[in-house]
C-alpha positions in Angstrom: 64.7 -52.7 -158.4 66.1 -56.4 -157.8 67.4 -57.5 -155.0 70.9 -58.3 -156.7 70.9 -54.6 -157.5 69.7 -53.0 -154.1 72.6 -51.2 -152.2 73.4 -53.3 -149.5 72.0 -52.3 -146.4 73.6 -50.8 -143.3 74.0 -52.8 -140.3 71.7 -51.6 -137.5 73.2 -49.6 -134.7 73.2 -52.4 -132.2 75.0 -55.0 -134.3 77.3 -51.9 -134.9 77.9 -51.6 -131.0 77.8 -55.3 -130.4 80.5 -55.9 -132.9 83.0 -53.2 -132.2 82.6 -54.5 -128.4 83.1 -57.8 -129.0 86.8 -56.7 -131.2 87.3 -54.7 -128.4 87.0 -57.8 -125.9 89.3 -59.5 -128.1 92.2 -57.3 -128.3 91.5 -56.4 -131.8 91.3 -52.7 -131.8 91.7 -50.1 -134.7 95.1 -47.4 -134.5 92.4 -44.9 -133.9 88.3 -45.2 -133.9 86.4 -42.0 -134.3 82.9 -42.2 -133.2 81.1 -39.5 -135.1 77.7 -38.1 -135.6 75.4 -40.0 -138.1 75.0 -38.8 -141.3 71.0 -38.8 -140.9 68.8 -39.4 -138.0 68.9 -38.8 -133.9 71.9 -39.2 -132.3 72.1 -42.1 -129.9 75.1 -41.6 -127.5 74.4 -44.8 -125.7 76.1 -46.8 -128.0 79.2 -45.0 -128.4 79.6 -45.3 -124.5 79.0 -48.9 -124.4 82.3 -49.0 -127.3 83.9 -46.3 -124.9 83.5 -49.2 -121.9 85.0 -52.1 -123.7 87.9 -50.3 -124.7 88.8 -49.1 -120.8 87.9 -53.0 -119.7 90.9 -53.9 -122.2 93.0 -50.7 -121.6 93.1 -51.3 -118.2 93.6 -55.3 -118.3 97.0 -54.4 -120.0 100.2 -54.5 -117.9 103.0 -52.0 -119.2 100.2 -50.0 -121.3 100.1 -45.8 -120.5 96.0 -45.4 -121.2 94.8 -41.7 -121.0 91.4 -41.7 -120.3 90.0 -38.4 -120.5 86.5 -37.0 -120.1 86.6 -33.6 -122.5 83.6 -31.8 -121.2 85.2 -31.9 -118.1 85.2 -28.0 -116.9 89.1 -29.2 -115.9 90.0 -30.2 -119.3 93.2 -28.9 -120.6 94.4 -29.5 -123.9 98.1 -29.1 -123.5 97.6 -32.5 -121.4 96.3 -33.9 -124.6 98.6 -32.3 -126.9 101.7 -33.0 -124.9 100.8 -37.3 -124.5 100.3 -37.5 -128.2 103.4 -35.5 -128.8 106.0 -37.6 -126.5 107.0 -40.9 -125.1 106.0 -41.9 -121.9 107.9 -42.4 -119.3 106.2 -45.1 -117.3 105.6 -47.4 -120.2 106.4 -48.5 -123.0 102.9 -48.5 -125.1 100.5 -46.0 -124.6 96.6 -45.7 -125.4 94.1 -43.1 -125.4 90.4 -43.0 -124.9 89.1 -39.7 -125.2 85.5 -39.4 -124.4 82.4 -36.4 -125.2 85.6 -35.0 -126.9 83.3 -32.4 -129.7 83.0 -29.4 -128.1 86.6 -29.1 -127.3 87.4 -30.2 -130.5 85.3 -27.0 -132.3 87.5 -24.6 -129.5 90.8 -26.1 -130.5 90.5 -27.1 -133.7 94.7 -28.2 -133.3 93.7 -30.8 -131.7 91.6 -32.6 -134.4 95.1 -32.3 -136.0 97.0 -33.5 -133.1 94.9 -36.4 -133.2 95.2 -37.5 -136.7 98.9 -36.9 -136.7 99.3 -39.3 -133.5 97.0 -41.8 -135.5 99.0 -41.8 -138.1 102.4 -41.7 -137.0 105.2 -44.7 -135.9 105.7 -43.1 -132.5 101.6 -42.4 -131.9 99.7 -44.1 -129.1 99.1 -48.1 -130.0 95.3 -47.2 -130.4 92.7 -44.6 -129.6 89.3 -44.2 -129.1 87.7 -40.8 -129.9 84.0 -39.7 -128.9 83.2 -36.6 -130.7 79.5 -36.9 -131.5 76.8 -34.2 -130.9 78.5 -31.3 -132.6 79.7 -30.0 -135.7 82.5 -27.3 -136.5 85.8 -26.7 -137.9 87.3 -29.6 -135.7 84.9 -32.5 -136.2 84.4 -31.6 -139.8 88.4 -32.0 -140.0 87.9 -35.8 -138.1 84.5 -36.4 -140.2 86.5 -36.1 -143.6 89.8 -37.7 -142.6 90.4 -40.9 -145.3 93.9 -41.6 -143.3 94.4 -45.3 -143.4 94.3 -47.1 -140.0 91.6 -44.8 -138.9 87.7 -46.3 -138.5 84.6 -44.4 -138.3 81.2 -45.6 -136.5 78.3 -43.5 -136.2 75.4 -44.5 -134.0 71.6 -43.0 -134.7 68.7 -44.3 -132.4 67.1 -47.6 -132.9 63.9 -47.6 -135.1 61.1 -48.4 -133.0 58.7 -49.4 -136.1 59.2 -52.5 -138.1 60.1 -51.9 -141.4 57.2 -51.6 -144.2 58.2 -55.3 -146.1 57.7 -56.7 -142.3 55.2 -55.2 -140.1 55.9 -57.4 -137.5 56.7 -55.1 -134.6 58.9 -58.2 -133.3 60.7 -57.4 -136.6 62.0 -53.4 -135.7 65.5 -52.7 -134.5 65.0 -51.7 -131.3 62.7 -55.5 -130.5 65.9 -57.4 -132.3 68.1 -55.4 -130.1 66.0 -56.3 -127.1 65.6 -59.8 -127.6 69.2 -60.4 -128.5 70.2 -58.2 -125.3 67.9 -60.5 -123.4 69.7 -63.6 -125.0 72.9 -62.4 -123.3 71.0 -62.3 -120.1 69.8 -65.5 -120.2 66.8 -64.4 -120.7 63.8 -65.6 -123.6 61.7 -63.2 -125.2 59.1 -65.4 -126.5 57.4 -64.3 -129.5 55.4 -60.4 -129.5 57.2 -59.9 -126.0 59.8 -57.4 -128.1 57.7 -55.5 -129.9 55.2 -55.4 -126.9 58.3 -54.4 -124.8 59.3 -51.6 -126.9 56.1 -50.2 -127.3 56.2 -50.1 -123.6 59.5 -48.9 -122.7 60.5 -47.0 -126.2 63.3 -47.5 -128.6 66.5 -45.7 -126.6 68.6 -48.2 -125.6 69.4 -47.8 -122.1 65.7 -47.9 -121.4 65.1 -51.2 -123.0 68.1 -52.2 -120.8 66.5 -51.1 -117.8 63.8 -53.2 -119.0 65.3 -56.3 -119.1 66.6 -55.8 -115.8 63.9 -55.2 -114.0 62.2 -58.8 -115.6 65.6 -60.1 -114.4 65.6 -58.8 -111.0 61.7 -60.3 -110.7 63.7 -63.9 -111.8 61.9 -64.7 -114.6 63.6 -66.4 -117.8 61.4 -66.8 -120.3 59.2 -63.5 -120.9 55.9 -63.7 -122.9 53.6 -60.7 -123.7 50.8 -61.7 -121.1 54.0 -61.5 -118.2 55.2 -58.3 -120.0 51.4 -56.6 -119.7 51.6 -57.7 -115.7 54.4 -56.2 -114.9 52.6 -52.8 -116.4 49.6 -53.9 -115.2 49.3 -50.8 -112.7 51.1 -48.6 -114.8 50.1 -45.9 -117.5 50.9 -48.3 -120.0 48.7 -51.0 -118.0 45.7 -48.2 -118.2 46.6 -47.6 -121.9 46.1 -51.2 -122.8 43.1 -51.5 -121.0 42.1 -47.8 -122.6 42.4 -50.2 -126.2 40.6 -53.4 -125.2 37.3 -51.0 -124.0 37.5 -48.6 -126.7 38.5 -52.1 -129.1 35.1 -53.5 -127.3 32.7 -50.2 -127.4 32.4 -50.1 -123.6 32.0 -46.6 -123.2 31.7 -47.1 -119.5 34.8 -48.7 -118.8 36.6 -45.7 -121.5 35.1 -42.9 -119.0 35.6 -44.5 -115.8 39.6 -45.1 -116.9 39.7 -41.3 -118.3 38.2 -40.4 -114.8 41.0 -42.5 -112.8 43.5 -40.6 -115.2 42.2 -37.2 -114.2 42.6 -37.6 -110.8 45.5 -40.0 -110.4 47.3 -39.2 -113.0 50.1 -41.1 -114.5 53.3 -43.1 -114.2 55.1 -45.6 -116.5 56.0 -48.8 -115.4 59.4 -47.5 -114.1 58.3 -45.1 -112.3 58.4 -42.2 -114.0 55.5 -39.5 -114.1 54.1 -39.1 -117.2 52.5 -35.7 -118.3 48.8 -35.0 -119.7 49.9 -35.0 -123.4 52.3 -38.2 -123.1 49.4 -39.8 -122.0 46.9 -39.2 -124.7 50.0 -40.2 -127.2 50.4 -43.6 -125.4 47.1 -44.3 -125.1 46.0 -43.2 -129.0 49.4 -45.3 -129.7 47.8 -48.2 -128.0 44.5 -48.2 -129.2 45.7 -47.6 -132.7 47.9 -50.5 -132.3 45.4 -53.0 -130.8 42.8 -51.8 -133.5 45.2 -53.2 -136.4 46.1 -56.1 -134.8 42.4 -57.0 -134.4 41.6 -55.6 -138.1 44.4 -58.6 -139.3 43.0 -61.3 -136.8 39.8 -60.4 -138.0 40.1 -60.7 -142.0 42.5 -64.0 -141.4 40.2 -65.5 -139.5 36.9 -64.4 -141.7 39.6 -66.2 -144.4 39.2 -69.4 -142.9 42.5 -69.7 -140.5 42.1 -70.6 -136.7 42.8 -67.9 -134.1 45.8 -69.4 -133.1 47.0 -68.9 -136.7 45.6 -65.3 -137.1 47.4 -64.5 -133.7 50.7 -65.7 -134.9 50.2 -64.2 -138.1 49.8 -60.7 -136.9 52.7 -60.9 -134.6 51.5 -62.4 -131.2 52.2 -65.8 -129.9 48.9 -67.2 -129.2 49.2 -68.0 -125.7 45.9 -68.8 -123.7 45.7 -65.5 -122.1 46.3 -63.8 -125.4 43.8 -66.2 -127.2 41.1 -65.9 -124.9 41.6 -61.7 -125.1 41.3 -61.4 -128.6 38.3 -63.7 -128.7 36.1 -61.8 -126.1 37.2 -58.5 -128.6 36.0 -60.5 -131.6 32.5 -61.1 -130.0 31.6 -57.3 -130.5 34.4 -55.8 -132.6 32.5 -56.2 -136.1 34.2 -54.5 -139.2 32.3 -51.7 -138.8 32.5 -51.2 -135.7 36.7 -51.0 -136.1 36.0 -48.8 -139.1 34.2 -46.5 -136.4 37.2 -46.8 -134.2 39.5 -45.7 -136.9 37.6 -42.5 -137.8 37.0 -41.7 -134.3 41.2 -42.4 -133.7 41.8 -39.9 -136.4 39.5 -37.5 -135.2 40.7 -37.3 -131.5 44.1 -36.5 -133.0 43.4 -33.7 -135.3 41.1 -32.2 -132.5 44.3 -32.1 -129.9 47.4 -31.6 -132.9 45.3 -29.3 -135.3 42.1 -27.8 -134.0 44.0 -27.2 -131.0 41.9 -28.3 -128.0 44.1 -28.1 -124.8 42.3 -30.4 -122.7 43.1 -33.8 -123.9 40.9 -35.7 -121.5 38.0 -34.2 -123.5 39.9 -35.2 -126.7 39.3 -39.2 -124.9 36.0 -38.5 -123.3 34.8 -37.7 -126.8 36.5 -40.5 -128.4 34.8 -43.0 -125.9 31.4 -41.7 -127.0 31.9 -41.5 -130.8 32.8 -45.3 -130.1 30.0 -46.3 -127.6 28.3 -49.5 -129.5 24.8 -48.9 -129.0 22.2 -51.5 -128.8 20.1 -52.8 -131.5 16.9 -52.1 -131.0 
């Protein structure tokens, strides 16, 4: 298929958000927004509260403006409140404004209300605008709001950021959730040089508020410009640290390195760089999602620069700014990380999965311990 005949694509959740705040900022708001479910893919609720935010920043910067700002899944919810503002004038102002927030569940119990609501949108004497967030649940109500074509009313639907690039870029500076970051970290004043995104997300994940928590914490240590060697010291001491340094002695056959970290995790333990304690089986999946990374990256650097290009080149290529930390990494793993011996990796990465996922061994440290063994590089005699 052309490109002049490919659908045109959707705009990412975070331009979505970003766009609808920045009307919002401005004044320019919709007679009524409905922020619904997606149509595919997980939910992300994050967004639909940051569009929640900028509308009560503006509601409540108006003078003479009646805003009803409701939380539905309050247990002191009553919908004859609701019903009864939509259905007269107020008498403390002359416009009036509702944001009505976590709004689906109520919704599905009185499905009149779904009505109520695209009446008041619709009508001369309705509120001047309204914000609606009924997203996490489907019924009689919400498919009512879902299928509503009135004009004047605007739909948004917000699934989670994709944490992988996409197959025609496999740059992971290139997924949603590292453009979301990075431009997040603009608005900070902060610089994300280049692999620091995709490094960062592979760290913190793809939701959102964690990649905001991220940025603050960089901002909170004051530094502005962000590389991938300052984003592997902050999680130096952290599970993601001991995942990364999992990859570069698996990556380098040092089987005695591999055991003594396993041995650390077994009677340590874990946390992620925030803080948070991370169980037995997240561990083995951010450590086989470590090495697996790291093992492509070198399998790239490796063919480019058995091509002819320069390190630096190969590193750039592969999605890492070649910094001298970075450089001098991936030169000590070329040293002893011979095509066969990354083939080896690769079969022993599959291996150490199907053995925890399908053959069903419960101890996943064994699952490592036998990884680091089936990768040992032995010498020549």
């Amino acid at each position: 298929m052309s490109a002049a005949t490919r659908k045109k694509r959707a705009a990412d959740p975070g331009t979505t958000c970003r766009e609808l705040c920045a009307r919002f900022e401005q004044g320019d708001l919709p007679r009524c927004l409905l922020v619904l479910p997606p149509t595919s893919g997980e939910e992300e609720v994050w967004f639909g509260e940051q569009v929640l935010k900028a509308a009560r920043t503006f509601g409540r910067s108006q003078e003479g403006l009646d805003l009803l700002d409701i939380d539905a899944s309050s247990p002191d919810f009553q919908p004859e409140v609701l019903e009864g503002f939509l259905a007269s004038k107020s008498l403390f102002a002359s416009r009036q404004a509702l944001i009505l927030g976590r709004a689906a569940k109520v919704i599905n119990k009185w499905p009149r209300l779904a009505d109520a609501l695209l009446a008041a949108a619709t009508s001369a004497d309705g509120p001047e605008w309204m914000v609606v967030q009924a997203a996490g649940n489907t019924g009689k109500g919400m498919k009512a709001l879902a299928a509503t074509r009135k004009k004047g009313i605007e739909k948004a639907r917000f699934r989670g950021l994709y944490g992988d690039p996409p197959p025609w870029k496999p740059d992971p500076d290139a997924s949603e959730a590292a453009q979301f970051v990075a431009m997040e970290a603009r608005e900070r004043g902060l610089k994300l040089q280049r692999g620091a995104p995709g490094l960062l997300v592979q760290l913190a994940g793809a939701r959102p508020n964690d990649l905001i928590q991220a940025l603050e914490h960089f901002g909170m240590l004051g530094t502005d410009s962000i590389g991938e060697e300052e984003v592997r010291q902050v999680a130096a001491q952290s599970a993601e640290g001991s995942a990364f340094d999992f990859a570069d002695a698996v990556l380098a056959g040092d089987a005695a390195q591999t055991l003594r970290l396993i041995d650390q995790l077994s009677r340590h333990g874990m946390r992620s760089w925030d803080g948070r304690r991370v169980s037995a089986r997240d561990a083995f999946s951010m450590i086989l999602g470590a090495v697996t990374r790291e093992h492509k990256k070198t399998v790239a650097v490796l063919e480019n620069v058995q091509s002819g290009s320069s390190l630096e080149d190969a590193l750039t290529a592969a999605g890492s700014r070649p910094s001298m930390p970075v450089v001098n990494r991936m030169q000590k793993r070329l040293q002893v990380a011979t095509a066969a011996h990354l083939d080896a990796v690769l079969a022993a990465l599959v291996e150490a999965e199907e053995n925890v996922k399908m053959a069903g061994w419960r101890d996943s440290t064994a699952a490592l311990e036998f990884l680091a063994i089936r990768t040992m590089r032995r010498r020549q005699a």
